[in-house]
C-alpha positions as CSV (number, residue, x, y, z in Angstrom):
1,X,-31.9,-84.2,38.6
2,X,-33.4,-81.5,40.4
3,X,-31.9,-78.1,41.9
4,X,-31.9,-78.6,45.6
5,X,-29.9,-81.8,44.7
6,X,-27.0,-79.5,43.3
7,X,-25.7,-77.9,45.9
8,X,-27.1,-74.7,45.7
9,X,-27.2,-72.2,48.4
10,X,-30.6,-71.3,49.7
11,X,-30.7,-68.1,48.3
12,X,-29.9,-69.8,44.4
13,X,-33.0,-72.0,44.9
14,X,-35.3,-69.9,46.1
15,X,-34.8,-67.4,43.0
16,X,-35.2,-70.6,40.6
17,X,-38.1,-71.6,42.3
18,X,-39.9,-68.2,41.9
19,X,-38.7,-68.7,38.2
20,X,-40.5,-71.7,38.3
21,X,-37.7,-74.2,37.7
22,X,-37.4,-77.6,39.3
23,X,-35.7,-79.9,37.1
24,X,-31.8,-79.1,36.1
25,X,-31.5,-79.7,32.1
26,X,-28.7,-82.2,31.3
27,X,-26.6,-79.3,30.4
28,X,-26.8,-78.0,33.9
29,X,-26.8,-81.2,35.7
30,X,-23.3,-82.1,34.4
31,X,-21.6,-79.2,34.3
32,X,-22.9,-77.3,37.3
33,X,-21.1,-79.8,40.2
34,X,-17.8,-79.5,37.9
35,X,-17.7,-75.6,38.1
36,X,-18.8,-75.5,42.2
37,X,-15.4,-77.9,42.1
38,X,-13.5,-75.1,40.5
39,X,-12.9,-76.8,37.4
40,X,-12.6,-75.4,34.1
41,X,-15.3,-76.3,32.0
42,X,-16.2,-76.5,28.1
43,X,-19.8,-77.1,27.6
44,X,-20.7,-78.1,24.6
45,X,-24.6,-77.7,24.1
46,X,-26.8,-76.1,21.4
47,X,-29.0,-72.4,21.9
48,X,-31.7,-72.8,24.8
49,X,-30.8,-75.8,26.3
50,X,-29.9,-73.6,29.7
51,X,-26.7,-72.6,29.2
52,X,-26.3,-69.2,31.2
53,X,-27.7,-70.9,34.4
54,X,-25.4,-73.6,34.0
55,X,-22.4,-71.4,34.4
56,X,-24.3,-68.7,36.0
57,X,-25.4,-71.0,38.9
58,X,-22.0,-72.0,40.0
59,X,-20.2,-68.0,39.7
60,X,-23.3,-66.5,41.5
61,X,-22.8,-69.3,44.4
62,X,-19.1,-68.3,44.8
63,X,-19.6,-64.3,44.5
64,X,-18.6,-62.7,48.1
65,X,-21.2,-60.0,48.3
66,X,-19.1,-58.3,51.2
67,X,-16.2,-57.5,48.9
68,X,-17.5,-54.5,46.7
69,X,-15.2,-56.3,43.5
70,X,-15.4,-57.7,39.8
71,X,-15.1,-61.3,40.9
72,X,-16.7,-62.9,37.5
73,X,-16.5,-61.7,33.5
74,X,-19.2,-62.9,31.3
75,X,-18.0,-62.2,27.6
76,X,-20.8,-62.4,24.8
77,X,-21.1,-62.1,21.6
78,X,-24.1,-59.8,20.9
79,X,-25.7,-56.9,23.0
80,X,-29.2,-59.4,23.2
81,X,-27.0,-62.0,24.6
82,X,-25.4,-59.9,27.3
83,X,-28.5,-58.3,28.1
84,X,-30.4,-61.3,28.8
85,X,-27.5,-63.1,30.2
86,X,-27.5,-60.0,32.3
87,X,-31.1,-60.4,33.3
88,X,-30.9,-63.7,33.8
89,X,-28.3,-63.6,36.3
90,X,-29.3,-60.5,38.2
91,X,-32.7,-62.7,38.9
92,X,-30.8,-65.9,40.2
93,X,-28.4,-63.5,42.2
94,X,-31.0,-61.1,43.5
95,X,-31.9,-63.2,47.2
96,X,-28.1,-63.1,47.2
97,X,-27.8,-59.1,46.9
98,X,-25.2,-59.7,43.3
99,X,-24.6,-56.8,41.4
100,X,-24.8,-57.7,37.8
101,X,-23.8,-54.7,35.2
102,X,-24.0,-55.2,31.5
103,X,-21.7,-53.3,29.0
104,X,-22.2,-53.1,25.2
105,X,-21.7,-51.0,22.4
106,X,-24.8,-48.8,20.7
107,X,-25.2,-47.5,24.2
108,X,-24.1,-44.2,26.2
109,X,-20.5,-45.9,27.6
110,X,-20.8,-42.6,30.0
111,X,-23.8,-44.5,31.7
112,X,-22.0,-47.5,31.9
113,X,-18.9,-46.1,33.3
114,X,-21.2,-44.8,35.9
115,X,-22.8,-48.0,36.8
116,X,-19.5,-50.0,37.3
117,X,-18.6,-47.1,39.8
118,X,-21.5,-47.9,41.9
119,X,-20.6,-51.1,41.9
120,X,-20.4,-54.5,40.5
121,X,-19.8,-58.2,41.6
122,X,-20.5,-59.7,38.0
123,X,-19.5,-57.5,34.6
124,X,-21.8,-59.3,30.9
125,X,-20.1,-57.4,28.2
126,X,-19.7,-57.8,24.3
127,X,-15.8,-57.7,23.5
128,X,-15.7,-54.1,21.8
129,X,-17.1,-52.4,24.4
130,X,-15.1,-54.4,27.0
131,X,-11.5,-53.8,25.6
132,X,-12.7,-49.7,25.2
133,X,-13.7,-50.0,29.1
134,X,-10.7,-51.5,30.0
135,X,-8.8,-49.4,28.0
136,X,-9.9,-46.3,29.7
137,X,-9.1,-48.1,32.9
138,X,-13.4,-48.0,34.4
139,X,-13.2,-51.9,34.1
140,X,-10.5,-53.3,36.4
141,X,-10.0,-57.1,36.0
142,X,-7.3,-58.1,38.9
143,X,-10.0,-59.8,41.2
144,X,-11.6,-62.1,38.7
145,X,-12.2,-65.5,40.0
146,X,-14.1,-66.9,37.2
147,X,-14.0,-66.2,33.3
148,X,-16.7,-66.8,31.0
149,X,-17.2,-67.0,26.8
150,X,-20.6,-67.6,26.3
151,X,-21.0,-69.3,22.9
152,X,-17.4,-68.8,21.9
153,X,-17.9,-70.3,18.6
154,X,-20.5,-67.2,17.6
155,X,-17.7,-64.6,19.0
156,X,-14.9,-66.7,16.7
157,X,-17.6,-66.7,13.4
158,X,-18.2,-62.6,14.0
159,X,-13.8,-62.7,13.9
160,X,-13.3,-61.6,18.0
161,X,-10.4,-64.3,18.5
162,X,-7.9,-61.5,18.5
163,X,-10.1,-59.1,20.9
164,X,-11.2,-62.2,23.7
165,X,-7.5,-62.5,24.0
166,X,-6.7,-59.3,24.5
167,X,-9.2,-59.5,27.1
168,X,-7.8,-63.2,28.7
169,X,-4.2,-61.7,28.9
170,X,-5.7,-59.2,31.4
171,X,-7.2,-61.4,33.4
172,X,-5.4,-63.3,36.8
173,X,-4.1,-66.8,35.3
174,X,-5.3,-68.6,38.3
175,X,-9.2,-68.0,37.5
176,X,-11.5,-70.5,37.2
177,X,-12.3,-70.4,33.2
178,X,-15.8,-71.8,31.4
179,X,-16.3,-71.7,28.1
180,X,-19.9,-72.7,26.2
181,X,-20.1,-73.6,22.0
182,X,-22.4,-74.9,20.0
183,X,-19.5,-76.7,17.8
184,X,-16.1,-77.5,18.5
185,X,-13.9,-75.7,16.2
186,X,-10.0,-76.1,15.8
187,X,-9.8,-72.1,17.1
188,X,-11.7,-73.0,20.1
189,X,-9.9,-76.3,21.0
190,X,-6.7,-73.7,21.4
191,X,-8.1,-71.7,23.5
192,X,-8.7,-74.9,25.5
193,X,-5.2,-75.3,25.1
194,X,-3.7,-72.0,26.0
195,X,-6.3,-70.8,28.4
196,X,-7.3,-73.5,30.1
197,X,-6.4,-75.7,32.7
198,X,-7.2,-79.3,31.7
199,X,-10.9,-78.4,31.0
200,X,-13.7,-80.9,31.9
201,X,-15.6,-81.6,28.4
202,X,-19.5,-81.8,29.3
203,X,-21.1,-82.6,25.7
204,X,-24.9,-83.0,25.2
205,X,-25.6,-84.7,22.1
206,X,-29.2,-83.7,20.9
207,X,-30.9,-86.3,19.2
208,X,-32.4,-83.9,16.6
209,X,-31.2,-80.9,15.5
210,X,-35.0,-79.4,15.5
211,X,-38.2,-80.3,17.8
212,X,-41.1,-82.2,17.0
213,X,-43.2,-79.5,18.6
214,X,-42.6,-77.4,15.3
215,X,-44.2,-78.3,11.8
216,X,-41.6,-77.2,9.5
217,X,-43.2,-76.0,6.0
218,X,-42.0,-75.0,3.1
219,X,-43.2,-72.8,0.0
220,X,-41.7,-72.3,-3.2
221,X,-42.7,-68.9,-4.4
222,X,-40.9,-66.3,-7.0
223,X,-39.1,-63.6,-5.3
224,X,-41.1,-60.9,-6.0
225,X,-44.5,-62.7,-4.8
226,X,-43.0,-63.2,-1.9
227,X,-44.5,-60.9,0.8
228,X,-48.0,-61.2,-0.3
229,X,-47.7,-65.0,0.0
230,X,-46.3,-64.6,3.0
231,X,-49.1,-61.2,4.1
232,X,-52.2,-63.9,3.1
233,X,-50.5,-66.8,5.6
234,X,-50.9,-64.4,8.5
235,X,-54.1,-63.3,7.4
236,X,-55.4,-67.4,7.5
237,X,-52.9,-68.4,10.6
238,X,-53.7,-65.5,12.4
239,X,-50.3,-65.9,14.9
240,X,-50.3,-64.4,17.8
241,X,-46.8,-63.5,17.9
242,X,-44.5,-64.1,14.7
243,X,-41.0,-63.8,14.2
244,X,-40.2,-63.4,10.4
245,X,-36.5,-63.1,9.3
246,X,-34.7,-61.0,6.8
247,X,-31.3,-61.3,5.7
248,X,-30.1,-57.8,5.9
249,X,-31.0,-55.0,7.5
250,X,-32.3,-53.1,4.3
251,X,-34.4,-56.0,4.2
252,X,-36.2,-55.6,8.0
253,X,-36.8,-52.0,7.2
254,X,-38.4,-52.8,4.0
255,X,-40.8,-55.8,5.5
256,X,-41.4,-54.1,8.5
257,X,-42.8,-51.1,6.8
258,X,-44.8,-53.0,4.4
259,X,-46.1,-54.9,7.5
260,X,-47.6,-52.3,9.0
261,X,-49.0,-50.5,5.6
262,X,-50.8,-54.3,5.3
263,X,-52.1,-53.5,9.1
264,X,-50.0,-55.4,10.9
265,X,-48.6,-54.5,14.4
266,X,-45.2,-55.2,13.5
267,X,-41.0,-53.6,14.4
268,X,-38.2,-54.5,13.3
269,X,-34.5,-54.9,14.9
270,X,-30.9,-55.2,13.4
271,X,-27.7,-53.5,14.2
272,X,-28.7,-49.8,13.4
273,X,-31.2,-49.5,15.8
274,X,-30.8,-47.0,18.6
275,X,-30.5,-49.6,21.6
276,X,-33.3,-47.7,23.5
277,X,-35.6,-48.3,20.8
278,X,-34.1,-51.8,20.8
279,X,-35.0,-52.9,24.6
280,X,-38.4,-51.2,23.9
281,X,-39.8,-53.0,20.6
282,X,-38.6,-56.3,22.8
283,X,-40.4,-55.4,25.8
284,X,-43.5,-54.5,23.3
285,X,-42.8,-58.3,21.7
286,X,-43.0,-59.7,25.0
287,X,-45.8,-58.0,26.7
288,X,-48.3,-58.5,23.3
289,X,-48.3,-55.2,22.0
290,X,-47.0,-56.2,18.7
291,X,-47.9,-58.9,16.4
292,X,-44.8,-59.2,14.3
293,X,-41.4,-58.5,14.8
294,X,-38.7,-58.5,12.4
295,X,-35.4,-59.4,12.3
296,X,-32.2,-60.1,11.1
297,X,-29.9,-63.3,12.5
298,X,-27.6,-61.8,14.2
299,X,-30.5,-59.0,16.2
300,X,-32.3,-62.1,17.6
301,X,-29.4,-64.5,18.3
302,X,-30.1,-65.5,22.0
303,X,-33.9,-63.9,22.1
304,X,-35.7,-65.8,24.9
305,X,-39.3,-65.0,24.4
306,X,-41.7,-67.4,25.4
307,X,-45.5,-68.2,23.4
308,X,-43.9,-67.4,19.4
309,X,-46.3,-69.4,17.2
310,X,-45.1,-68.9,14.1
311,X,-41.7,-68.3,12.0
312,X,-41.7,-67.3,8.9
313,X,-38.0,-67.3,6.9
314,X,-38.7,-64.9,4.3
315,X,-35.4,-65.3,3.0
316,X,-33.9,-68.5,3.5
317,X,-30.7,-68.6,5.2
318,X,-27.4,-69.8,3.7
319,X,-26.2,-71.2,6.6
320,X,-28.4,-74.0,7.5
321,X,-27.4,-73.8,11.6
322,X,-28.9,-70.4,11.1
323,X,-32.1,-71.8,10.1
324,X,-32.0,-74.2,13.4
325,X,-31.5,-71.2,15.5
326,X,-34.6,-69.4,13.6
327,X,-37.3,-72.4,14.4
328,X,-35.7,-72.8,17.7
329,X,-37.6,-69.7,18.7
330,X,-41.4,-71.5,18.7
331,X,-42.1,-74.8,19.7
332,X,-41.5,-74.0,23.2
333,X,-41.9,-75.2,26.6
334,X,-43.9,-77.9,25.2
335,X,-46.0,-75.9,23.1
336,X,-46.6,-76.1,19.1
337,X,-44.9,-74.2,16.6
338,X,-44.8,-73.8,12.9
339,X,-42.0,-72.5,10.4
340,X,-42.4,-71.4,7.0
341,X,-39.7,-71.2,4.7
342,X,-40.4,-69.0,1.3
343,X,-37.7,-70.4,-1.3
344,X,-37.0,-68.4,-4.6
345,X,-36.6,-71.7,-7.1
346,X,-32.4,-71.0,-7.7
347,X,-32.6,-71.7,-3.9
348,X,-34.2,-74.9,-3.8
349,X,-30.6,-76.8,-3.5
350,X,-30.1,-74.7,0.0
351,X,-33.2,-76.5,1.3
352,X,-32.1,-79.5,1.0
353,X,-28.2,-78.5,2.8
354,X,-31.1,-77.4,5.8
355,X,-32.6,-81.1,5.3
356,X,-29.6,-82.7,5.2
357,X,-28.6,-80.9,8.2
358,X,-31.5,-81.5,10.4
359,X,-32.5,-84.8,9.2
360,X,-35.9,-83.8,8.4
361,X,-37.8,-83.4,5.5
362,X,-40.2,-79.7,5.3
363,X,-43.3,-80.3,4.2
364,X,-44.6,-78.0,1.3
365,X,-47.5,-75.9,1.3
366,X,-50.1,-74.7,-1.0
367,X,-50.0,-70.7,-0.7
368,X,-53.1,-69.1,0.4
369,X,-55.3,-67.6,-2.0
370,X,-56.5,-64.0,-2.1
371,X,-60.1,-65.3,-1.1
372,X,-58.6,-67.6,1.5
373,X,-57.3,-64.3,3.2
374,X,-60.1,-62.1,2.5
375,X,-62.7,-64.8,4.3
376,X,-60.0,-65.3,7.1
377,X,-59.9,-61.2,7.5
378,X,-63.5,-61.3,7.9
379,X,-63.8,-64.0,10.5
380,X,-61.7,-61.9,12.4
381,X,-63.9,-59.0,11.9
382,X,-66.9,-60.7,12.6
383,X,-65.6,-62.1,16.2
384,X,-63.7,-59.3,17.3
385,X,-67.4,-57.4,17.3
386,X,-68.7,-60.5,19.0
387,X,-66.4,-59.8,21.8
388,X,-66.7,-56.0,21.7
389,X,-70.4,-56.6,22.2
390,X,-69.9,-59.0,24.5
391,X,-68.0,-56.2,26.5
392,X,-69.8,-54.0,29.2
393,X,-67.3,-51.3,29.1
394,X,-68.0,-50.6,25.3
395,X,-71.5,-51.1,25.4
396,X,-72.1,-48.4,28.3
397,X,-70.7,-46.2,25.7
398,X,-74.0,-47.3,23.1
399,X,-75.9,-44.9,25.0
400,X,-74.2,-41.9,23.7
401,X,-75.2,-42.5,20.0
402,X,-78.5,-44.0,20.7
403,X,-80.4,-40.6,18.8
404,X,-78.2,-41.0,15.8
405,X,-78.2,-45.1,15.8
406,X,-82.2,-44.6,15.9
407,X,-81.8,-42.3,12.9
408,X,-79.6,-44.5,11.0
409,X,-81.9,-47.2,11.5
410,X,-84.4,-45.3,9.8
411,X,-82.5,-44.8,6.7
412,X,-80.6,-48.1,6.1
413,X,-81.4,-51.7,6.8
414,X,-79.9,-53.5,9.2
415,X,-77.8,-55.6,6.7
416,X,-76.7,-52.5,4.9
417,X,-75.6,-51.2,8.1
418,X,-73.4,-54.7,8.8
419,X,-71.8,-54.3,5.7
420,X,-70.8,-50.6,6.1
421,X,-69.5,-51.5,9.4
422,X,-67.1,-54.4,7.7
423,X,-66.3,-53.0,4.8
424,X,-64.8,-50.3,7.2
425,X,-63.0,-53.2,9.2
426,X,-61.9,-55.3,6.5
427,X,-59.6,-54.1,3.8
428,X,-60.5,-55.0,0.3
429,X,-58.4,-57.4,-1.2
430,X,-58.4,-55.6,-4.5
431,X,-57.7,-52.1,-3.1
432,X,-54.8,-53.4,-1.0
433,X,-51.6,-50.7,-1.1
434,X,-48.8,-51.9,-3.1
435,X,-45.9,-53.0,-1.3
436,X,-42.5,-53.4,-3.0
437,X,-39.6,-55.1,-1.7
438,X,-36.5,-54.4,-3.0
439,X,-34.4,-57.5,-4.2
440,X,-31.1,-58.8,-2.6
441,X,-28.1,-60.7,-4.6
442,X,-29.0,-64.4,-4.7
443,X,-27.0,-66.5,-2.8
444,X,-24.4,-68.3,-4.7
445,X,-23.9,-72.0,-5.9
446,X,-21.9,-74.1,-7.4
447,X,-22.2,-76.2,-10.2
448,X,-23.9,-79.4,-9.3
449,X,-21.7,-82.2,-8.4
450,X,-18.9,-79.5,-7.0
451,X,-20.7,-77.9,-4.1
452,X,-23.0,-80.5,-1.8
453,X,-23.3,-83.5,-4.6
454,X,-26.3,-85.1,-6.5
455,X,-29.3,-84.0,-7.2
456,X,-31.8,-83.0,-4.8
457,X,-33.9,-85.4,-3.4
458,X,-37.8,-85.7,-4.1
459,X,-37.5,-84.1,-7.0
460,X,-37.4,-80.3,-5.7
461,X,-35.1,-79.4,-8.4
462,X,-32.4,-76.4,-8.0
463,X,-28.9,-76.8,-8.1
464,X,-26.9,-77.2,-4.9
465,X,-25.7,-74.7,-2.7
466,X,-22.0,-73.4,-1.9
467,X,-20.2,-76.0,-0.3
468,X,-18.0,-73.3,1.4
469,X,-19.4,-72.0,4.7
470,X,-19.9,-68.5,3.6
471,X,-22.1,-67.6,7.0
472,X,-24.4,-64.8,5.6
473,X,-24.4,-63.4,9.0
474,X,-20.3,-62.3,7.8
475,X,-22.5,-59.7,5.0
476,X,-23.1,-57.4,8.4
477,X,-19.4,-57.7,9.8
478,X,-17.5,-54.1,8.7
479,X,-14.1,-54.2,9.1
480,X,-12.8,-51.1,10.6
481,X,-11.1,-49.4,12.8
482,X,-11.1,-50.6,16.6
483,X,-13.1,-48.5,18.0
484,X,-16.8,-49.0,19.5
485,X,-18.1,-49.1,15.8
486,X,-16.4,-52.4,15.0
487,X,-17.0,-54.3,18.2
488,X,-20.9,-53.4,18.7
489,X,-22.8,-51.9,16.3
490,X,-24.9,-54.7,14.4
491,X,-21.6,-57.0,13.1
492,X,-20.9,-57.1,10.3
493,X,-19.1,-59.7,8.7
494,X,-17.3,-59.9,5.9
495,X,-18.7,-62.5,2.6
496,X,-15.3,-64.4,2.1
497,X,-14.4,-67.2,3.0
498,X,-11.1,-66.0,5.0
499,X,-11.3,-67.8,8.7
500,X,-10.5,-65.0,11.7
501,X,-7.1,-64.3,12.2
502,X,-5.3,-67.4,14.4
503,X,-3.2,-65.3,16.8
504,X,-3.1,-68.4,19.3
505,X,0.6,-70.1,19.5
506,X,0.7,-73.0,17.0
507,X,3.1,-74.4,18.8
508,X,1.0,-76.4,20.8
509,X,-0.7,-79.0,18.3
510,X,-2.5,-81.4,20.5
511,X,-5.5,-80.8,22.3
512,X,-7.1,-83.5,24.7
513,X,-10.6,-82.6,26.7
514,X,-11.0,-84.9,29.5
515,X,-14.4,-86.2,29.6
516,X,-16.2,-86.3,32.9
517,X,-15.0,-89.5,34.8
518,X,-11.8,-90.2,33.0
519,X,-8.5,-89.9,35.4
């Protein structure tokens, strides 16, 4: 189905045809008419199948731009997420004159307070910074019209179910509410229940967890060969722009240094980073000026940034929907991808959980040698002086060294001169600078028949990994006190098992979604 056949205001479809959009993605088709209805909505649908224009579509068409008034309350698990959801919907609302503000932690709350004053029609806020706001009374809720938890199951896995109630109870009980998750947890079903008036279900079953349009590889390497296995891919794939994920933040800092000491242009982002320096390295990313970035999970959850060839998983993630999210940021608007997964060999059983999960099978690959790279590094060489001399601007500038080329030319052959000229270019594979990584605690297992079951398939070897659903994204959750610290800086989560606090009555057992056409 296409936009105009939505019911969308002119204004709404002339910003998505600037964006270049034409047809509505099932997610949007289904659940768009639903929310211009006024119906409560739970959209079930995994990352980057469309979901903030799905409910952003529907609560910019019903924002009164004459009333200066919070009418709509996006609430977001990460300070990405609510500054692209931010983005996202300032663009669709800005034929419209919407003011959209974003509010999150890691950033001057003065500023913010500031910008709410001059006025907003739509607040995108992480929950932290949003209960602080409201608690010093600069965020007034008592006009809200429309309510919505974007990926609500994220928010309940980072342990916000007591905090987005806190921020529910404040708002008017006869809003309009939508909610968007990946998965269906019990926790989430009660919010259904308590929160919601008998919510419209819109589910889009994806056929496969993972796209074609990305070859999925895999390479089983010792820990501490790790990043020169992975420093020789890039030199032979040559990507032109790479995510590659660490697990911790220790872990970003650490490859992102030894990136750039190998001569990569590369920055790194987790929860410590100043958010000015955040936005920047992500507006570098976008625009070309880096080659690599870095990151950790939870730092690129929600990143939408178009042409990423390559991921590489430098540590492989213990929760396999993790690793979906990771590949799902190449292989793109119909353009090829590739993921490369380094696994330690006590890690080999958590390939197969990722297997298992996406119904396919990674292919393994053969490491690249040290003359491999070293005759990729070259090629490189050779072609980037092709196009220099190919270039007017640079060669007006021969002129100026013409007496001293002549002389040179006197001295040394022409071949001699070449190979100066490289070996400046081209580092040496055997005068490389060391680059140490320091090791993390291995994930854990579970003796094999107790976790997952069997032995692995094909013959990868590697025992199973822990059945238990210990999201390694709960390592960078710090319980403490309630203040901006807990709610926004990077989260982190706590490595136990122990589900977030249930705070929602009990009392209420069943929960029944009504599915689009059922009476």
């Amino acid at each position: 189905m296409k936009f105009n056949e939505l019911n969308l205001s002119a204004d709404l479809l002339a910003e998505i045809e600037k964006a270049g959009f034409v047809e509505a993605s099932p997610i949007q088709e289904q659940t768009i008419p639903l929310a211009l209805e006024g119906k409560d909505v739970i959209g079930q649908a995994q990352t980057g199948t469309g979901k903030t224009a799905a409910f952003g579509l529907p609560t910019l068409e019903k924002i009164r731009t004459e009333e200066a008034t919070i009418q709509a309350l996006v609430i977001a698990p990460t300070r990405e997420l609510a500054v692209q959801s931010q983005e996202e919907l300032f663009r669709f609302g800005r034929s419209k004159g919407v003011k959209v503000r974003s509010v999150y932690g890691g950033s001057s709350i003065e500023k913010q307070i500031k910008a709410l004053k001059s006025g907003a029609h739509i607040v995108v806020g992480t929950p932290g910074r949003l209960l602080d706001l409201i608690k010093r009374k600069a965020l007034k809720l008592q006009n809200i019209e429309t309510l919505i938890l974007d990926e609500a199951d994220e928010m309940l896995n980072m342990g916000f179910l007591e905090d987005i109630e806190a921020i529910i109870s404040r708002v008017p009980e006869n809003r309009q509410t939508l909610l968007f998750s990946a998965t269906m947890p019990d926790a989430i079903k009660r919010i259904g229940v308590q929160f919601m008036k008998a919510p419209e279900h819109v589910k889009i079953a994806a056929k496969e967890l993972t796209t074609e349009l990305v070859d999925q590889y895999y390479i089983r390497v010792k820990e501490q060969e790790k990043f020169d296995t992975m420093t020789r891919l890039m030199d032979v794939a040559q990507p032109e722009l790479a995510i590659v994920f660490g697990r911790t933040k220790r872990r970003v800092d650490e490859l992102t240094r030894g990136l750039k000491i190998r001569g990569f242009r590369a920055e790194g982002i987790h929860g410590d980073l100043d958010q000015n320096k955040r936005l920047r390295v992500l507006r570098d990313f976008k625009n070309g000026n880096l080659d690599v970035l870095v990151a950790t999970d939870v730092a690129a959850r929600g990143l939408d940034i178009s042409g990423v060839t390559h991921v590489y998983n430098y540590d492989i993630p213990q929760d396999p929907e993790s690793y979906v999210h990771r590949i799902g940021r190449t292989g793109r608007a119909g353009k090829s991808g590739q993921s490369i997964t380094f696994v330690a060999p006590n890690e080999m059983g958590y390939l197969q959980i990722i297997e298992n999960l996406t119904k396919k099978r990674m292919k393994g690959l053969k490491p690249a040698s040290v003359e491999e790279s070293f005759q990729s590094k070259k090629q490189v060489a050779l072609k980037k002086i092709e196009r220099d001399f190919a270039d007017e601007t640079i060669r007006a500038n021969f002129e100026k060294f013409g007496k001293d080329a002549r002389k040179l030319a006197a001295e040394f052959t022409p071949e001699e001169l070449a190979m100066y000229i490289l070996s400046l270019t081209v580092q040496d594979p055997d005068s490389l600078p060391e680059v140490e990584i320091a090791r993390e605690k291995p994930l854990p297992f579970k003796p094999s028949g107790n976790g997952f079951g069997g032995k692995a398939k094909g013959g990868r070897g590697g025992r199973r990994g822990d059945d238990r659903r210990e999201r390694d994204r709960r390592d960078e959750f710090k319980k403490g006190s309630r203040g901006n610290d807990r709610f926004d800086k990077e989260k982190r989560y706590r490595k136990d098992n122990k589900k977030p606090r249930n705070t929602l009555s009990e009392k209420q057992t069943g929960f029944v979604i009504r599915n689009k056409g059922d009476k």
